[in-house]
C-alpha positions, 0 to 999 in steps of 0.5 A, a space after each residue: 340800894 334802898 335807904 332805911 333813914 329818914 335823915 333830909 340831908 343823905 335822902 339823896 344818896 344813891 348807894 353806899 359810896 354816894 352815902 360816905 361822900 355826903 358824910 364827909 362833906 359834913 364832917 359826920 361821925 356815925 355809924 352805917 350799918 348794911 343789911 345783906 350779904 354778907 352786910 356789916 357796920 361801916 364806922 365814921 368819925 369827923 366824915 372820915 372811915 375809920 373802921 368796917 365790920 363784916 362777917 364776909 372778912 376777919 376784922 382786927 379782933 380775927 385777924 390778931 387772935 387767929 393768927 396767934 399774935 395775942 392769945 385768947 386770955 390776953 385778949 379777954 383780959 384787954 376786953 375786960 378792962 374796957 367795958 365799953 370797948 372804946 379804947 381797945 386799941 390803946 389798950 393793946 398797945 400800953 400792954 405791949 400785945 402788939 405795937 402802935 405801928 403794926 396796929 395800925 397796919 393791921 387796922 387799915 388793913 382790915 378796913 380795906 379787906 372789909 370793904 373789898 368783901 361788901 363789895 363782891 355782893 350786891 346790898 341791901 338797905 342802909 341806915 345811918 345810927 349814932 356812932 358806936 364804939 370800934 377797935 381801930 387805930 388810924 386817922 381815917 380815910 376818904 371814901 375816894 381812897 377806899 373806893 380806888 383801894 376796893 378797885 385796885 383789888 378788884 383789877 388785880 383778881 379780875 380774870 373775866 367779868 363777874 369772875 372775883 366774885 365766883 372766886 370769892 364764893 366757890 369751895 375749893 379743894 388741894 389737887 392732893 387732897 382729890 388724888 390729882 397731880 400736882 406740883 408744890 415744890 418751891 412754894 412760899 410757905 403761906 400757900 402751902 397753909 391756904 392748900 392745907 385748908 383746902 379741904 373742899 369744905 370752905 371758900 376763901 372766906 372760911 379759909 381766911 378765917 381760918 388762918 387770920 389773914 385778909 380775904 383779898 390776901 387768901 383770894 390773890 394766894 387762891 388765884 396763883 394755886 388756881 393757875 398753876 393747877 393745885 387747886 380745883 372747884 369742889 362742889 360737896 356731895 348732898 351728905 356733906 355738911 357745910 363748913 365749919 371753919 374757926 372764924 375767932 370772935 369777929 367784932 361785928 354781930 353775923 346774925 344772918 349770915 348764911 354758910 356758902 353757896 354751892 361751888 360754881 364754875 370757877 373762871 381761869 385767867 387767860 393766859 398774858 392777861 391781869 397777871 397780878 404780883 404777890 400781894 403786898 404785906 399789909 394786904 
């Protein structure tokens, strides 16, 4: 990764990680923004994370709305209270749209997912700018808990080198909607929402947009759905237009960002190997 600033003191750092370290070590707060794909806006306070953007993953804004936990004019009606954006999160709460303690939740949680998708590609340049406001509601975290959380991930989806990020990126479609048997009985009803959004149009992204839950949570439903053989790579005919799947009012600026490559072979696990449990809830 290349560096864009010119400040003396991070001249030295080697990529993002090395970056966010030498920032907490002098206890910065500003704002990172990574260009690429999918790129996206790293938020640090007191050289603590507490916030990341990406048009690769629903941040807090997606996360709420699509999932119908707030409503659209509720939601514009916090925006419009706050014109610069630097108590949305209070605002929330103090209107009773959503509690302190599941903001905050929801607040890491789109924090993990987000680093989790900037790392599944490889970026391109960085600059460290002032600090900018951000919806966020938790103290921070080190750059060592993001990166062990980003790695635990990652282990959990691994079935072969270079495989989570082929999942992340192949369209996939429902057996039943490619007129394959396949066997949906006792399934929790939330993979029975992924295999409804499976329509051979969209990615894991497109479908966690869609739905208003974390991309590593979709991509660990995908990966079961994937083993017991309900769902299947889908490469779309020439005709096919790319998908268009609701992704709400994401936070951060997409401009760039590019509709999903073609399908590629998608990686099965091997039987016996990284057998992952069900996500956890706040995933």
């Amino acid at each position: 990764m290349t560096q864009a600033g010119t400040e003396e003191p991070l001249a030295d750092s080697r990529n993002v990680p090395a970056l966010l370290s030498a920032l907490r070590d002098r206890a910065r707060s500003c704002t990172v923004r990574v260009t690429g794909t999918p790129g996206g806006s790293i938020h640090v306070r007191d050289g603590l994370v507490v916030a990341m953007e990406t048009p690769g993953a629903p941040g807090i804004e997606g996360l709420l709305l699509r999932s119908g936990r707030i409503s659209e004019e509720a939601w514009s009606a916090v925006r419009a209270s706050d014109t610069t954006h630097e108590h949305l999160a209070a605002e929330l709460v103090e209107r009773g749209l959503v509690g302190a303690g599941e903001l905050e939740v929801i607040s890491l949680s789109a924090l993990f997912d987000a680093a989790f998708a900037l790392s599944l590609a490889v970026p391109g340049s960085w600059e460290v700018a002032d600090p900018v406001p951000a919806l966020y509601r938790n103290d921070g975290v080190t750059p060592e808990r993001l990166l062990d959380e980003v790695s635990r991930r990652i282990n959990l989806l691994a079935g072969e080198p270079g495989s989570v990020a082929a999942l992340a990126r192949t369209r996939v479609r429902s057996v039943s909607a490619a007129g394959l048997p396949g066997t949906v009985g006792g399934l929790p009803a939330r993979h029975h929402e992924v295999l409804a959004h499976a329509d051979g149009r969209g990615t894991a992204r497109d479908i966690a947009f869609a739905l208003g839950r974390g991309l590593f949570a979709v991509m660990m439903d995908l990966r079961h759905l994937l083993d017991r053989g309900l769902v299947q790579p889908h490469t779309p005919s020439p005709d096919n237009r790319p998908s268009t799947a609701a992704r709400g009012a994401p936070t951060a600026p997409q401009a760039g960002a590019s509709a999903a490559p073609d399908s590629v072979p998608l990686p099965r696990r091997r039987p016996g190997r990284n057998a992952a449990p069900e996500p956890r809830p706040h995933d």
